[in-house]
C-alpha positions in Angstrom: -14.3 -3.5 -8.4 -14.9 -1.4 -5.3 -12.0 0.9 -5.2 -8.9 1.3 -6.8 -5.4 3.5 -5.8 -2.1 4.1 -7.5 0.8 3.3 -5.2 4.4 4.5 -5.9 6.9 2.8 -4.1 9.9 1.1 -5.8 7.6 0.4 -8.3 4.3 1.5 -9.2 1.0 -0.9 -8.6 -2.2 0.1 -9.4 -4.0 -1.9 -6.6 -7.8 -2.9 -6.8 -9.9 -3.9 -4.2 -12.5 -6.3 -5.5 -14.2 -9.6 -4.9 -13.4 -12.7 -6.6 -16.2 -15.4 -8.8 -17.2 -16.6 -5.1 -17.9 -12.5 -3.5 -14.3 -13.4 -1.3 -13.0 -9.9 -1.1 -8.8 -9.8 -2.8 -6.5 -6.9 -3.8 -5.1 -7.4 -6.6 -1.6 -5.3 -8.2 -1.3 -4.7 -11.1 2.8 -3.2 -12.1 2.6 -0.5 -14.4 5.4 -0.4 -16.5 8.7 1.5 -16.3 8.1 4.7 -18.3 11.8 5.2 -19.0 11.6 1.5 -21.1 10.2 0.9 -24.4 7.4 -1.7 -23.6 8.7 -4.2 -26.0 12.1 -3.8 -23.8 9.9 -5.0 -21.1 8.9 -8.5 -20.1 4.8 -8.7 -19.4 4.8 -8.1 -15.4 2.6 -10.1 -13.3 -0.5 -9.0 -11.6 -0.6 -10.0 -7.8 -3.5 -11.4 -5.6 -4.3 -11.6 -1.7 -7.5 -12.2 -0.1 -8.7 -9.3 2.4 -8.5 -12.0 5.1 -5.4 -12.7 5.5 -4.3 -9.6 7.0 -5.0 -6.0 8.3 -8.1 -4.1 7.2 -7.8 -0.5 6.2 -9.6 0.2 10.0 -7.2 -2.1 11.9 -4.3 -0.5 10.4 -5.5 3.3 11.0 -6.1 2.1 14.4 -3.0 0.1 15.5 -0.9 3.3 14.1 -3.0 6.2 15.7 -2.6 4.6 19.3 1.4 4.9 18.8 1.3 8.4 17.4 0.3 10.9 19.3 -0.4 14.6 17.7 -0.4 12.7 14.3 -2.4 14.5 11.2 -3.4 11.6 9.3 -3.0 12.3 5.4 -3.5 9.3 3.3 -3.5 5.3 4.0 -3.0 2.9 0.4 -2.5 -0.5 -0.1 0.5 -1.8 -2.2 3.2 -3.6 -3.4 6.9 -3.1 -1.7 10.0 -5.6 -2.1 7.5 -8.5 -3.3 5.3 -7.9 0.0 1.5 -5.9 0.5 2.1 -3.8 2.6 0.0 -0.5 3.9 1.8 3.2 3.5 0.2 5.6 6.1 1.3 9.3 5.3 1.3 11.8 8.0 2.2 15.1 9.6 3.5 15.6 12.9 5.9 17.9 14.0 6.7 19.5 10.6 7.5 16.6 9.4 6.1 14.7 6.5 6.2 11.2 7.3 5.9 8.0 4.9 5.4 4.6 7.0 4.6 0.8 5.4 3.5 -1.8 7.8 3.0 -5.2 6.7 -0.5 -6.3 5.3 -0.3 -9.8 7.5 1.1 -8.9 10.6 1.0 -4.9 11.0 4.8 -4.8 11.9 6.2 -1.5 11.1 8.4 -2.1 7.7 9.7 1.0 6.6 9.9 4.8 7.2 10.8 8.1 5.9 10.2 11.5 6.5 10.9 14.7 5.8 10.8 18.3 7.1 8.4 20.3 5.3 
């Protein structure tokens, strides 16, 4: 394992960065379960694999977002799980504004947003 986050989105993934039996860097998710559920309420959910190749690196992404957004202050970038898709969450500041952004892990497209005045 080389790193690990906690991403909150409609659900909650820890996501792992690691390398599989050959050294091929993968993510994996792992759901965490619904608090407000007993677990035996609770079917076992599924852990979640892709290999680091097939999309953006943590780099690429910073990069592709801070040439669009100018007088950004860049908070936190995690990997996770949204809607059944990897995706990357950038959180930033600009403008007062608290800003939460996913762009898809294999093609960078902007996939969401949200923000708030602070």
């Amino acid at each position: 394992m080389e790193s690990a986050s906690l991403f909150n989105g409609r659900n909650s993934f820890v996501s792992i960065k690691g390398k599989d039996e050959e050294s091929k860097p993968l993510f994996a998710f792992i759901p965490q379960l619904n608090q407000k559920q007993n677990e035996s309420d609770q079917k076992q959910p599924e852990t979640h694999y892709v290999y680091a190749d097939q999309g953006f690196t943590k780099d690429e992404i910073i990069k592709q977002w801070g040439s669009n957004c100018q007088n950004c202050d860049l908070d936190e970038v995690t990997i996770g799980m949204l809607n059944n898709r990897v995706v990357w969450e950038i959180i930033y500041e600009r403008d007062n504004r608290l800003i939460f952004q996913t762009y898809r892990f294999d093609t960078g497209e902007l996939y969401d947003s949200i923000s708030f005045n602070q």
